[in-house]
NUVEXSE-14239 format. One record per residue (C-alpha): residue in one letter; chain; x, y, z. Coordinates in steps of 0.001 Angstrom, whole numbers, plus 524288, in hexadecimal, padded with zeros to 5 digits. Each point is the difference from the previous one (the first is absolute). Layout:
BEGIN
SITE, A, A, X, Y, Z
...
***
This chain:
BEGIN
SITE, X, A, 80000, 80000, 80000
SITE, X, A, 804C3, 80E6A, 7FBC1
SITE, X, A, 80288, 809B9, 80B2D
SITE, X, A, 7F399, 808D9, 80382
SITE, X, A, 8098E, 80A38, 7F999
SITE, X, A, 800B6, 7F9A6, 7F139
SITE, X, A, 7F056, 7FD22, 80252
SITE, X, A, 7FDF7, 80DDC, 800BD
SITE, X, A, 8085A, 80357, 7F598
SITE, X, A, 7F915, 7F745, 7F7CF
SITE, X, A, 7F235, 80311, 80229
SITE, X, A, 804EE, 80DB8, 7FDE2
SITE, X, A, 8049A, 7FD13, 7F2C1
SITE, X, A, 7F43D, 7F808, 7F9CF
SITE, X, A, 7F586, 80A15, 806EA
SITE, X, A, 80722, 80BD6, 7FC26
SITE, X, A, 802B8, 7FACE, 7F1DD
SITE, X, A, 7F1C7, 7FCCF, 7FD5E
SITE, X, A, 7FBE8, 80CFB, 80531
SITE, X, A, 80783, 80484, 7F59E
SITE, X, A, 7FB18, 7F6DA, 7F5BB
SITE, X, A, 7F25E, 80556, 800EF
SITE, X, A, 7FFFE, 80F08, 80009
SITE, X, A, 809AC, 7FF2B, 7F650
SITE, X, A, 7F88B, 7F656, 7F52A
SITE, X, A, 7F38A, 80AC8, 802E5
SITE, X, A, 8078E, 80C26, 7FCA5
SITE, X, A, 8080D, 7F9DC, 7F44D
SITE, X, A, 7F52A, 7F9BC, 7F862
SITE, X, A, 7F6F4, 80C21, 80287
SITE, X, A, 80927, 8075C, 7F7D4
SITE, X, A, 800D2, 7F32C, 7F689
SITE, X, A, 7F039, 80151, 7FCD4
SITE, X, A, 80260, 808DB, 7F394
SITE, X, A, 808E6, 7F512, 7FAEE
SITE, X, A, 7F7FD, 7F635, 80441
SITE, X, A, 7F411, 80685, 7F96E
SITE, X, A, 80766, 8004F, 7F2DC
SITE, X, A, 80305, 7F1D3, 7FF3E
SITE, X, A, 7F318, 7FACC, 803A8
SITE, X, A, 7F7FC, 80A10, 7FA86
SITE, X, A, 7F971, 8016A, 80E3A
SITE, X, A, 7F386, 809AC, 80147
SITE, X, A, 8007E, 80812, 80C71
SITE, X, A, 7F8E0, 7F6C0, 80874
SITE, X, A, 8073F, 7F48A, 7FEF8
SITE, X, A, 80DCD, 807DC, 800F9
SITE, X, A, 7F995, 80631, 80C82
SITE, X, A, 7FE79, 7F2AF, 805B3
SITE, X, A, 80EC5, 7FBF3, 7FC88
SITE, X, A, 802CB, 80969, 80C2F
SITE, X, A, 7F29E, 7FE06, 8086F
SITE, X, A, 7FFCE, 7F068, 7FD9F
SITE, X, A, 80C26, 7FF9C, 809C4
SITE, X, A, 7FB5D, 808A3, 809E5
SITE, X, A, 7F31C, 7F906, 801D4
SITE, X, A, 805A8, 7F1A0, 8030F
SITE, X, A, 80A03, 80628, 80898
SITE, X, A, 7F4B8, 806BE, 80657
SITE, X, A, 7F603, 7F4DC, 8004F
SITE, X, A, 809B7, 7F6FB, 8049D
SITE, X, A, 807C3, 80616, 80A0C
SITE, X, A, 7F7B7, 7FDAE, 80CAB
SITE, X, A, 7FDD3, 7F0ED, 7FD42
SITE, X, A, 80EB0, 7FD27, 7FA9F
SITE, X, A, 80502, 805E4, 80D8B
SITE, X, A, 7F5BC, 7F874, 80759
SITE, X, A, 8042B, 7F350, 7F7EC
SITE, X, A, 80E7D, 80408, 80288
SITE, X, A, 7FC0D, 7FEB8, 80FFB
SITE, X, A, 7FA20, 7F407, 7FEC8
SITE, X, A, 8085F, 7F72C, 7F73A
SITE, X, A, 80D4E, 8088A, 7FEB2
SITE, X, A, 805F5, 80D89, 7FEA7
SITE, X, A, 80C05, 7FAB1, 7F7F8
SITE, X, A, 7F8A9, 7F6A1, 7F87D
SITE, X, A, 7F65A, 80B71, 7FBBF
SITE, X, A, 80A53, 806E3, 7FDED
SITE, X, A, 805FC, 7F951, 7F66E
SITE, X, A, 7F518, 7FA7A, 7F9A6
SITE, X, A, 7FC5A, 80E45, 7FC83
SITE, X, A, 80E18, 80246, 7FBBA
SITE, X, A, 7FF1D, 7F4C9, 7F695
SITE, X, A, 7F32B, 802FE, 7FBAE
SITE, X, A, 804A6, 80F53, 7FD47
SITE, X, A, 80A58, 7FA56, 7F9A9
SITE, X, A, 7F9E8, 7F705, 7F54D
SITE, X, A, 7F400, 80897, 7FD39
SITE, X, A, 80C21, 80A55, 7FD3D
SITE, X, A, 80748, 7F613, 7F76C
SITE, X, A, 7F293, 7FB7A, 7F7D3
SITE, X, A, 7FE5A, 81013, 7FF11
SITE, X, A, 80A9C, 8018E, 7F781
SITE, X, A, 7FA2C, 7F706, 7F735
SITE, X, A, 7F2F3, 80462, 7FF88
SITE, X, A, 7F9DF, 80019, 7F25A
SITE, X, A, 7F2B9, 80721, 80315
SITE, X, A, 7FB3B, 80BDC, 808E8
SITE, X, A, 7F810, 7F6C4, 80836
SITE, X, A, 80A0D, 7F5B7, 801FB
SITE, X, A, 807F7, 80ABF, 80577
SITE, X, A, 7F507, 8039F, 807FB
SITE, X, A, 7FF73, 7F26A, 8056B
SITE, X, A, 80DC1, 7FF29, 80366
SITE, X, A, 7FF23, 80E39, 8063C
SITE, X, A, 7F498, 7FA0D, 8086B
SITE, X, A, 80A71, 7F274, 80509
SITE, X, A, 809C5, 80BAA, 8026E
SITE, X, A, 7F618, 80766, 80958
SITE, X, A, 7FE32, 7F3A7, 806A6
SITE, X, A, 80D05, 7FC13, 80099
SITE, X, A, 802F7, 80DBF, 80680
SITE, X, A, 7F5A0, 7FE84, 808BE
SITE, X, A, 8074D, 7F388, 80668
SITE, X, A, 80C01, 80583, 8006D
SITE, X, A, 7FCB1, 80D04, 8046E
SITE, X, A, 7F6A5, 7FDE6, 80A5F
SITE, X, A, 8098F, 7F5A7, 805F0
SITE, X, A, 80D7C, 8065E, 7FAFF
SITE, X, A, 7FC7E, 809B7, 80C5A
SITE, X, A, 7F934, 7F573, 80957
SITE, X, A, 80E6C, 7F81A, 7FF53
SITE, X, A, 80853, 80C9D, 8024B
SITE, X, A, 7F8D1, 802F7, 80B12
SITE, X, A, 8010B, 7F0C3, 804E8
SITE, X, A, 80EEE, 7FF77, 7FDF2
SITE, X, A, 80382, 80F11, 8060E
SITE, X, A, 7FE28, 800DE, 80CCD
SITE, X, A, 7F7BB, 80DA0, 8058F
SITE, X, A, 80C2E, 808A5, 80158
SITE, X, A, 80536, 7FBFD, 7F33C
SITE, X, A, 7F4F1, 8002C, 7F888
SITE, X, A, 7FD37, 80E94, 7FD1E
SITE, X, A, 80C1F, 7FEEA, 7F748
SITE, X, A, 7FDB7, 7F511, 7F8BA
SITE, X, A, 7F204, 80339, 7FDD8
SITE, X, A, 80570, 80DCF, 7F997
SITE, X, A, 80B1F, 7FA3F, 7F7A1
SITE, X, A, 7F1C1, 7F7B3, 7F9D7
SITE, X, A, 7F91A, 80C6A, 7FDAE
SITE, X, A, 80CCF, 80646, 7FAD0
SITE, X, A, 7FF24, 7F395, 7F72B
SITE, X, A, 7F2EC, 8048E, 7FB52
SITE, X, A, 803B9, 80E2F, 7FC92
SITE, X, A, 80BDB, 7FC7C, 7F970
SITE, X, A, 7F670, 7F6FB, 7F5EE
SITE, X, A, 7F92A, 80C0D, 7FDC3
SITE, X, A, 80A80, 806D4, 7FD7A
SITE, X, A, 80856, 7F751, 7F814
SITE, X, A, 7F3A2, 7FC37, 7F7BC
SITE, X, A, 7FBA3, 809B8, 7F687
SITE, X, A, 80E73, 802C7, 7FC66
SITE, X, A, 80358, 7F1DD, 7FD3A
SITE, X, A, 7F152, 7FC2B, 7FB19
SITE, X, A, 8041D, 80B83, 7F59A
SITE, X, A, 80C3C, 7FBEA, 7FD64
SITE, X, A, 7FCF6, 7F204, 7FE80
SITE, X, A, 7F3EB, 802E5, 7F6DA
SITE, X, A, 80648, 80996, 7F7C7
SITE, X, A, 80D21, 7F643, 7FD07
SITE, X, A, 7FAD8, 7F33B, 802D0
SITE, X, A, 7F063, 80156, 8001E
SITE, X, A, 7F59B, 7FF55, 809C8
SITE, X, A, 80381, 7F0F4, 8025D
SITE, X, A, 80D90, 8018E, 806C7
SITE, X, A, 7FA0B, 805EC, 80B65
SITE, X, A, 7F886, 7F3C1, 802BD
SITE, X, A, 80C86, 7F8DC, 7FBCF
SITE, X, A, 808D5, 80906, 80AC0
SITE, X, A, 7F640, 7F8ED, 80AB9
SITE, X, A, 8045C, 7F380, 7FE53
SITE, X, A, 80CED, 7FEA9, 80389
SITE, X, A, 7FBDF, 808C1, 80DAB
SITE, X, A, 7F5B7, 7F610, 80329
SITE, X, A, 80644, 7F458, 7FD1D
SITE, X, A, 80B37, 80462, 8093D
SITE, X, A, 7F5EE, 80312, 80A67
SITE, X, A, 7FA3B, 7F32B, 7FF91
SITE, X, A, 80EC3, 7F9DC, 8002C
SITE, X, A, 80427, 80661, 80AF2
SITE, X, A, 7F263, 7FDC1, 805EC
SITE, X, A, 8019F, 7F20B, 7FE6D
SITE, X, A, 80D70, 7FDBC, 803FA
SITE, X, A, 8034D, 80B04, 80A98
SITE, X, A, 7F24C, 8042D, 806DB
SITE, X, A, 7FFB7, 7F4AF, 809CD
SITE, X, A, 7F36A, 7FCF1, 805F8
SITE, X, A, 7F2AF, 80322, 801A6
SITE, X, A, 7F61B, 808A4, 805D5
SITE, X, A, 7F231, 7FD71, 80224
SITE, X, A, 7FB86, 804A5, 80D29
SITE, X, A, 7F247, 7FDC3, 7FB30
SITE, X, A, 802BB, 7F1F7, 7FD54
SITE, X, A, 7F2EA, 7F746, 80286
SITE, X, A, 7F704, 8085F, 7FCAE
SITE, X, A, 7F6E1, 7FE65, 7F37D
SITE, X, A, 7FE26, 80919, 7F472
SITE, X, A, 7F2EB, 8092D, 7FF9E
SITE, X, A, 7FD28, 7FCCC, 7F201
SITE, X, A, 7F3CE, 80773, 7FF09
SITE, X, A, 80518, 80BB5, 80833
SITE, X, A, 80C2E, 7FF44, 7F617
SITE, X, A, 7F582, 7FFF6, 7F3CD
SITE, X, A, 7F80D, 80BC3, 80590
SITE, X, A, 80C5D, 80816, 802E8
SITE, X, A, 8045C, 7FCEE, 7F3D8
SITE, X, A, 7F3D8, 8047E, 7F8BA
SITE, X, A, 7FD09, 80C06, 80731
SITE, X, A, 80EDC, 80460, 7FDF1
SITE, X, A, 7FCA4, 7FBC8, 7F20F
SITE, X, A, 7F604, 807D2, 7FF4F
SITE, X, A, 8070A, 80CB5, 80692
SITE, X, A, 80BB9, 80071, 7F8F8
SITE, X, A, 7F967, 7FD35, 7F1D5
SITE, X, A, 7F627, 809BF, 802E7
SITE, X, A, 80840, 809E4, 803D9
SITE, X, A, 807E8, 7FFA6, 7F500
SITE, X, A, 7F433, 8027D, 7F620
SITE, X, A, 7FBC6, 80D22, 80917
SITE, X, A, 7FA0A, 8094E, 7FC44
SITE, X, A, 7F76F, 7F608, 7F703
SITE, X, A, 7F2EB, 7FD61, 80771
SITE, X, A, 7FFF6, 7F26D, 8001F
SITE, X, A, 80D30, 80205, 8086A
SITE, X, A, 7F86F, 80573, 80B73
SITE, X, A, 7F779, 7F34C, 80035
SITE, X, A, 80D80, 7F631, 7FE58
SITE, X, A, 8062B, 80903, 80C0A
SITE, X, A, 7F1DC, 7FFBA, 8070C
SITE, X, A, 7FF56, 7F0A3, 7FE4C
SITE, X, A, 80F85, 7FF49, 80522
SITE, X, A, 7FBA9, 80607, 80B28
SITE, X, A, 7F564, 7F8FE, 80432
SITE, X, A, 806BA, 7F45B, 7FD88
SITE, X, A, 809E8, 80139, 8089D
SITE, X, A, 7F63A, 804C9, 80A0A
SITE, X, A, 7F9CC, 7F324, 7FE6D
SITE, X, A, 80EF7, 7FA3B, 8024C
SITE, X, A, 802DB, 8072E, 80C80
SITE, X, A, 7F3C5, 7FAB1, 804C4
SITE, X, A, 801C7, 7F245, 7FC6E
SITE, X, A, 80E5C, 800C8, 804FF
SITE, X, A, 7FBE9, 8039B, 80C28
SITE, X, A, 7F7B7, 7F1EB, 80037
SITE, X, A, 80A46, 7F78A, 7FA35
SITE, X, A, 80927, 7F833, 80987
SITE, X, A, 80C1B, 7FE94, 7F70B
SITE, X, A, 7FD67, 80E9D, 7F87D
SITE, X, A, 80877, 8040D, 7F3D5
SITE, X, A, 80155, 80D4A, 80642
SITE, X, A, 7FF5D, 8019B, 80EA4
SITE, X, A, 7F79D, 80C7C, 80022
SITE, X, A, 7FF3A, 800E0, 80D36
SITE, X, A, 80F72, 80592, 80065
SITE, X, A, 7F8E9, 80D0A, 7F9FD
SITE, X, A, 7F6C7, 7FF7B, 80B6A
SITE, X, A, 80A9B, 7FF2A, 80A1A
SITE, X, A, 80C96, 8035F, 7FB7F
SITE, X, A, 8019F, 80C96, 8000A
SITE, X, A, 80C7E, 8027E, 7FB6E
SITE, X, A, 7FE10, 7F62C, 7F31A
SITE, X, A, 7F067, 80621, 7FD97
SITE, X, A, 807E0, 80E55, 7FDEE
SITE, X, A, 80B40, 7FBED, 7FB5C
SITE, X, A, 7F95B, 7F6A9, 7F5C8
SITE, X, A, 7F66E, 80DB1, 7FBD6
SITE, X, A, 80BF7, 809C7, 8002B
SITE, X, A, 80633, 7F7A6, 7F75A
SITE, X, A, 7F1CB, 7FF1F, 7F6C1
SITE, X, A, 7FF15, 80F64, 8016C
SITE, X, A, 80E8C, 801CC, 7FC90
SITE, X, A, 7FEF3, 7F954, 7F3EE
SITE, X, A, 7F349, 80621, 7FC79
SITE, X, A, 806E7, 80C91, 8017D
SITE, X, A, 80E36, 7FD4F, 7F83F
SITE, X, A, 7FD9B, 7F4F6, 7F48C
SITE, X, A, 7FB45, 8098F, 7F715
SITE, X, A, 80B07, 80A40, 80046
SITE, X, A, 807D2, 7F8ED, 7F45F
SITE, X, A, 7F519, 7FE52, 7F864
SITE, X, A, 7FB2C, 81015, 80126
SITE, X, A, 80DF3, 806A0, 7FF5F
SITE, X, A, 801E1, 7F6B7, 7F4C6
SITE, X, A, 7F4C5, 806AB, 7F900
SITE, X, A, 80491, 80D06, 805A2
SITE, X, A, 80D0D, 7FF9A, 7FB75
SITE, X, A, 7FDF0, 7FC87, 7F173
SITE, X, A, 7F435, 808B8, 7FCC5
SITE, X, A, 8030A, 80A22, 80800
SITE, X, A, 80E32, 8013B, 80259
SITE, X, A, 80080, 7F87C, 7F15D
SITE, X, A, 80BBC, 7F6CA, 80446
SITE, X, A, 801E0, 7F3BB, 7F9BD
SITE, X, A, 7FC92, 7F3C4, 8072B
SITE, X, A, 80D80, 7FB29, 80413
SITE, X, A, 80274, 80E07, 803AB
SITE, X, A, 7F1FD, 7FDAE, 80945
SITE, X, A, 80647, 7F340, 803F9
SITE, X, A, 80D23, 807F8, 80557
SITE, X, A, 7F829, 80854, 80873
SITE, X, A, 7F668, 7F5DB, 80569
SITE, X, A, 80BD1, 7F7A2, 80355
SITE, X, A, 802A5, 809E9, 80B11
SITE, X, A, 7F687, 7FA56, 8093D
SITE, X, A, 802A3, 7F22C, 7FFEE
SITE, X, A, 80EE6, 802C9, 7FFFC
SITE, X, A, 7FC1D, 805D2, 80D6C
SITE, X, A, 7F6E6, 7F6F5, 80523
SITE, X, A, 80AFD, 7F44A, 7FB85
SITE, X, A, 809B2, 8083A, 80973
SITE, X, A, 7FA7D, 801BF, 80BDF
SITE, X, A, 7F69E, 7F528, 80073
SITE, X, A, 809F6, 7F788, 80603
SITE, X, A, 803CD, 80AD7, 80A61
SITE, X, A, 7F22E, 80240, 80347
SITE, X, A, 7FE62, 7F131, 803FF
SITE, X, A, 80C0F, 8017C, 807E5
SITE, X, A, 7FB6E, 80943, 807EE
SITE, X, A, 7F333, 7F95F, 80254
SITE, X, A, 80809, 7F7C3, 806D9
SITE, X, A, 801AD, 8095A, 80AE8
SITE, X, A, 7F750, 80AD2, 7FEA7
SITE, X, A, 7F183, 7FD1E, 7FE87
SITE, X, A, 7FA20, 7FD5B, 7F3AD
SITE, X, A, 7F4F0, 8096D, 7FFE0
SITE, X, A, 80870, 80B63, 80316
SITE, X, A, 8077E, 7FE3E, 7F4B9
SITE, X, A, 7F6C6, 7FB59, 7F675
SITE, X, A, 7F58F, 80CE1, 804F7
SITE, X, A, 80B6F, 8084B, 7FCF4
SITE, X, A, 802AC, 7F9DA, 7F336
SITE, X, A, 7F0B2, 8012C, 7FC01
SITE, X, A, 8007E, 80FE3, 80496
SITE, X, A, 80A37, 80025, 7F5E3
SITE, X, A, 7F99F, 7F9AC, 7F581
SITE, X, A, 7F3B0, 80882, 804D0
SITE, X, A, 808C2, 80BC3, 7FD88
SITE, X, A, 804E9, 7FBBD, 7F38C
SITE, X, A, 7F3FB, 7FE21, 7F9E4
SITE, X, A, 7F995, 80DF7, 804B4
SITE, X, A, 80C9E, 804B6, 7F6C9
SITE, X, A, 7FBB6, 7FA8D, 7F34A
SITE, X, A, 7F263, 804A8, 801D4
SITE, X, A, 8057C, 80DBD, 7FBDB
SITE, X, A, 8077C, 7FA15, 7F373
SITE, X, A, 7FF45, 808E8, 7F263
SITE, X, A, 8048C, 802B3, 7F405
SITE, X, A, 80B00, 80725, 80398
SITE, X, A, 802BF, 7F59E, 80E1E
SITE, X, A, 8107F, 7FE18, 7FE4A
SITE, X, A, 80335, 7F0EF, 7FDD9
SITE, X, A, 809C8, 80206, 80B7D
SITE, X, A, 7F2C6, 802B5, 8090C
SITE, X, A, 7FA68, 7F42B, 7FBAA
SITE, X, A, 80C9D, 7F71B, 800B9
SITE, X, A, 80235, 805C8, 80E2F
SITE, X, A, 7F3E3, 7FD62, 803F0
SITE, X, A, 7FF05, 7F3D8, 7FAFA
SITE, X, A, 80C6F, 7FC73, 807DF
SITE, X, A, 7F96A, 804CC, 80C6C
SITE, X, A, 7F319, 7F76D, 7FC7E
SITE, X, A, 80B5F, 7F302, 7FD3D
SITE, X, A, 8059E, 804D2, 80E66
SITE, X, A, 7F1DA, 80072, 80595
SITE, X, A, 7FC1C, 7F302, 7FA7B
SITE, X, A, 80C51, 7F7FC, 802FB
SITE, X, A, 7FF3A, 804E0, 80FA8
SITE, X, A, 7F22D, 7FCE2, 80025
SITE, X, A, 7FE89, 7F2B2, 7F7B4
SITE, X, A, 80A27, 7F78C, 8084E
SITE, X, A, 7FCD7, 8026D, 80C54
SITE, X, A, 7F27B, 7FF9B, 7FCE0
SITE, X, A, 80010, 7F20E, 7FB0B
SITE, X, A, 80957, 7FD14, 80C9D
SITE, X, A, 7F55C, 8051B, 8098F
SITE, X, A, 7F670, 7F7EC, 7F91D
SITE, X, A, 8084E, 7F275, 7FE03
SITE, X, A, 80442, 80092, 80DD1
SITE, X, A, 7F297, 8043B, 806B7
SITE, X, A, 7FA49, 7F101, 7FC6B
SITE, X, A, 80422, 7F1D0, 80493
SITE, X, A, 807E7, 7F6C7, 7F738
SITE, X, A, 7F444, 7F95D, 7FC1D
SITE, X, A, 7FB60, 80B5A, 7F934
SITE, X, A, 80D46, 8041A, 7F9D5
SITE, X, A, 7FA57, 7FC85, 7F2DE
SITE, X, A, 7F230, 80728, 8012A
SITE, X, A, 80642, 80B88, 803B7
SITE, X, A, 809A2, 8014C, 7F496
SITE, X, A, 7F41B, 7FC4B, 7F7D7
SITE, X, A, 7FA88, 80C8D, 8067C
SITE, X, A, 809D6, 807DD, 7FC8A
SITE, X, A, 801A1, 7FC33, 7F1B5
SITE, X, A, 7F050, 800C7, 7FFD5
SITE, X, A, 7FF18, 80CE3, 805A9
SITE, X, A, 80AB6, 80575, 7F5D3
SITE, X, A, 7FA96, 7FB43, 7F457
SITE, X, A, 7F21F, 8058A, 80564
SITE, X, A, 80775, 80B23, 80252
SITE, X, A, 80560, 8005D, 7F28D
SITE, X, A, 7F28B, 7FC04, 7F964
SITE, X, A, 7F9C4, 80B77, 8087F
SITE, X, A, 80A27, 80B22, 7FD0B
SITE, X, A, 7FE47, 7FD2D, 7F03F
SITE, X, A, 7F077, 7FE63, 80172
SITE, X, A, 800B0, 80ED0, 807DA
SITE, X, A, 807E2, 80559, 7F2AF
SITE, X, A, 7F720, 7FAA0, 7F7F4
SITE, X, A, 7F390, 80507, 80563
SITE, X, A, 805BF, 80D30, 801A1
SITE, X, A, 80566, 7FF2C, 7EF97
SITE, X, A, 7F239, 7FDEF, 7FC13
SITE, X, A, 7F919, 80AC9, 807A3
SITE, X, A, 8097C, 809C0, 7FB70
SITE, X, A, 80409, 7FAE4, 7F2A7
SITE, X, A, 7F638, 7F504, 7FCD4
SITE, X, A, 8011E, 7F759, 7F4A6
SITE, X, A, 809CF, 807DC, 7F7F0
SITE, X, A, 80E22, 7FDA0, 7FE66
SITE, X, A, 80958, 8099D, 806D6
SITE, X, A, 8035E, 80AB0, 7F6A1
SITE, X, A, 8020E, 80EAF, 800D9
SITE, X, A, 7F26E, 80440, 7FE8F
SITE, X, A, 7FD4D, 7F824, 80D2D
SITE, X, A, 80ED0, 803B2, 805CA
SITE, X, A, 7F7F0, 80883, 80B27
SITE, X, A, 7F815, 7F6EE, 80442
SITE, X, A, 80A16, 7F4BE, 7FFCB
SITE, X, A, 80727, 809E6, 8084A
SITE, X, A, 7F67E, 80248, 809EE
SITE, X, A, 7FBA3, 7F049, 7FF31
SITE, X, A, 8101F, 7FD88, 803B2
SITE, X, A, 7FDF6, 80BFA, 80C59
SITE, X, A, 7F1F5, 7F885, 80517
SITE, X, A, 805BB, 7F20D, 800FC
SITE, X, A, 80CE8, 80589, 807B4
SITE, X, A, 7F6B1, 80597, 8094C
SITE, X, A, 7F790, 7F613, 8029F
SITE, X, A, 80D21, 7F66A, 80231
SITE, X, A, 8063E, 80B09, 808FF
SITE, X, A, 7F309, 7FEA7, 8057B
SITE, X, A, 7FF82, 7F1C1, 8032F
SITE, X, A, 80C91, 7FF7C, 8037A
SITE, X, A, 8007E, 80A21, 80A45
SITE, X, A, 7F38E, 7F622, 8058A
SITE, X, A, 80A8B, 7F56C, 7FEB1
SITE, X, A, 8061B, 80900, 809EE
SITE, X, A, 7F681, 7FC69, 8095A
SITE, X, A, 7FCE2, 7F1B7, 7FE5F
SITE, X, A, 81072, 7FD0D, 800B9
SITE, X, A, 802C3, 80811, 80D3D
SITE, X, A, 7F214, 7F89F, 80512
SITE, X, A, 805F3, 7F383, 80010
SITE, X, A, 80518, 800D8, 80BAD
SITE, X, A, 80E7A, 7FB5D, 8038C
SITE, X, A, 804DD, 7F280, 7FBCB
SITE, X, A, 80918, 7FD9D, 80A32
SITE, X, A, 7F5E4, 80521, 80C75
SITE, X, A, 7F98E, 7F1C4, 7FE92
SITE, X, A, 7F483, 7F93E, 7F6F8
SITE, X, A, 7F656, 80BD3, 7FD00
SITE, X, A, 7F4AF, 7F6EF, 80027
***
C-alpha cells in the first residue's frame, strides 16, 4: 500500500485533470460550432444542441451518479465516468452526422457527471480537514484554467487541424486519468455502502431538472415558462417523496438542518446566476461596440479566469485557517462591486476599464468559489461526500443555466427578435447596463445568504 502522502497526490492528479477535461471541451467546441455547422450543413437548432446536449446529462445526472458513487464506489465511479468521457470523445472525432455527434456529446455529459460529482467527493475523502481547503482550490484552479486554455486552443485546433482535434486532444488526458486511476488511486470509498438506490426519486429528479434546464434555455418562448413551471413542480413532488423514502437519492433533510451547507449550497446558485453570463455579454460588447475582432474579445475575457486560476488555490489555503464565510462574503462584495462597474459601460468605456475590472471580478470569484465549496464539503458526514459535490456541480450549472436565461429575457424586451446591429446599438447598450444590475443585485443578496451560514468550525449548525 502507497503512503497516505502518494494517495493524496494521486487523487489530486486524476480529480484535478478531469476538472480540466470538462470546462475545457465546453469552451473549445463552442468556438468549433461555425466549423462544425459547415461540414454537416447543421440548421441552428441542432448546432444549439451540440453545446446544450452536454449540459443537460451532466445536469440530469449529477445527483444520482454521486448517490451511486456512495453506495457502490467513489473510485470505481470515478473511473467509469473517465472511461466513458473518454470513448464518447474518441467516437466524436469520428462522427459522420450532426446527431451522432449529439449522441456522443450526451455519453460525454454523463461521463462528466461521474467523474465530476465524485472527482470532489474522493478529494475530500483522501485530504484531511486542514489540508483540504488547498486541494479543493488547486480543483477549481483546474476548472478556470479549462476555460481559459479552451477557446484559444479550440481556435487553434479548428482553424489548422479542424473542429475534430479538439475531441482528439481529450483522449490522451483521459486515458491517462483512468491509468493512473487504476494503478495509483488505492482503495475505495463508499461510506454509504448498504444502502439501496431510489430509482424513482433518481427518475423524478432527473425529469424535473430535465425539464428546468431545457426550458430555460428556449426563454423567452412561451412554452419555456410551462417546461420551467413543470421542472418546478416536479422537483417539489421530489423533495416531498425524499422526505418519505428510507434509502433517498438526495438527503433533503441536510437543507433543513444544515445550516452552513443550505447557504452555502444557495450562495453558490446565486453566484453563478450573477457571473456566467459576463463572457457571453462583453463578448457581444466588445465586437459591435468596441468593433474588435473575436480573438482580440478572447484576449480581454482571458483576464478573469487568469485571475480566478491564481488565487483560487490561495483562497482554499486560507480557508484552512480563517473561516470560510468570511472570505468567501468578502469575495462575493467584490464580485458585487465589480458588476455595479459594468452597469455604466459605453461607447467610449476604455478596454483597460473593462480588463481591470474584469481582473477584480477573477479576484472576487477565485476568493469566494473555494472556500465556498470547502464550507459546504466539510459541513456534511462522509456518507454524504458524494451528494454534496453533486450539489455543488448542480447548483453551478443551475447557476449557469439561470445567469444565460436572465440575458436572454432581458435581449428580447429591449431588442426582441432582431439581430444586433447599429440601428438597435442603444438598446443593446442599455439591455448589457439592465442585466449587470440585476447580477450586482443578486449578488450583493449572495452577500447575505454566505455571512448567514454561520461558522464552520463553531460546531454542526443544525
Amino acid at each position: 500500500m502507497p503512503d497516505h502522502k502518494s494517495l493524496e497526490k494521486s487523487a489530486l492528479f486524476v480529480a484535478t485533470l478531469s476538472s480540466f477535461m470538462g470546462p475545457f471541451t465546453i469552451s473549445s467546441v463552442n468556438v468549433a460550432l461555425p466549423a462544425i455547422q459547415m461540414e454537416f450543413s447543421a440548421n441552428a437548432v441542432l448546432l444549439s444542441w451540440v453545446a446544450t446536449s452536454l449540459l443537460l446529462a451532466v445536469a440530469v445526472f449529477l445527483v444520482p451518479m454521486g448517490k451511486i458513487g456512495d453506495i457502490y464506489g467513489r473510485k470505481k465511479i470515478f473511473t467509469w465516468g473517465l472511461a466513458l468521457y473518454t470513448l464518447a470523445s474518441f467516437f466524436a472525432v469520428f462522427a459522420v452526422s450532426i446527431k451522432m455527434l449529439i449522441i456522443m456529446r450526451v455519453f460525454q455529459g454523463f461521463g462528466a457527471a461521474m467523474f465530476v460529482t465524485t472527482g470532489m467527493a474522493i478529494i475530500t475523502s483522501v485530504f484531511p480537514p486542514q489540508k483540504r481547503g488547498r486541494a479543493i482550490g488547486v480543483y477549481v484552479s483546474a476548472v478556470y484554467i479549462g476555460l481559459s486554455v479552451g477557446p484559444f486552443a479550440g481556435g487553434l485546433l479548428t482553424q489548422h487541424l479542424g473542429w475534430r482535434s479538439i475531441f482528439a486532444v481529450v483522449v490522451p488526458f483521459g486515458a491517462a486519468s483512468v491509468f493512473v486511476a487504476m494503478k495509483y488511486l488505492k482503495g475505495e470509498w463508499a461510506d454509504a455502502r448498504g444502502e439501496k438506490l431510489d430509482i424513482a426519486g433518481s427518475l423524478l429528479y432527473g425529469l424535473s431538472i430535465l425539464a428546468l434546464v431545457y426550458g430555460a434555455s428556449l426563454l423567452p418562448n412561451a412554452v419555456a415558462v410551462y417546461l420551467v413551471l413543470a421542472g418546478f413542480l416536479g422537483l417539489g413532488a421530489f423533495i416531498w417523496l425524499e422526505l418519505r423514502t428510507r434509502y433517498p437519492v438526495f438527503e433533503v433533510r441536510l437543507f433543513r438542518y444544515n445550516r452552513v451547507f443550505t447557504f452555502s449550497s444557495l450562495a453558490a446558485l446565486i453566484n453563478y446566476s450573477a457571473t456566467f453570463a459576463i463572457t457571453f455579454l462583453l463578448s457581444l460588447y466588445l465586437q459591435f461596440i468596441k468593433g474588435v475582432t473575436p480573438q482580440a474579445a478572447g484576449t480581454i475575457l482571458i483576464a478573469q479566469p487568469i485571475v480566478m486560476a491564481l488565487f483560487s488555490p490561495l483562497a482554499g489555503r486560507l480557508s484552512d485557517k480563517i473561516e470560510p464565510r468570511r472570505i468567501a462574503s468578502a469575495g462575493m462584495m467584490i464580485t458585487a462591486a465589480g458588476l455595479l462597474s459594468f452597469a455604466f459601460v459605453g461607447p467610449d468605456t476604455s478596454k483597460i476599464f473593462i480588463v481591470c475590472t474584469l481582473a477584480i471580478l477573477g479576484f472576487g470569484f477565485a476568493l469566494f468559489s473555494s472556500p465556498n465549496m470547502n464550507a459546504i464539503m466539510n459541513s456534511v458526514e462522509k456518507k454524504y461526500f458524494g451528494i454534496a459535490s453533486g450539489t455543488v456541480a448542480t447548483m453551478r450549472l443551475l447557476g449557469q443555466m439561470t445567469s444565460m436565461a436572465i440575458a436572454m429575457v432581458i435581449f428580447a424586451i429591449f431588442i426582441g427578435r432582431e439581430q444586433i446591429s447599429p440601428s438597435n446599438y442603444n438598446m443593446f447598450l442599455k439591455s448589457v447596463r439592465v442585466c449587470f444590475i440585476i447580477f450586482s443585485s443578486l449578488c450583493t443578496v449572495g452577500i447575505f445568504f454566505s455571512l448567514l451560514r454561520g461558522d464552520l468550525r463553531s460546531g454542526p449548525s443544525y
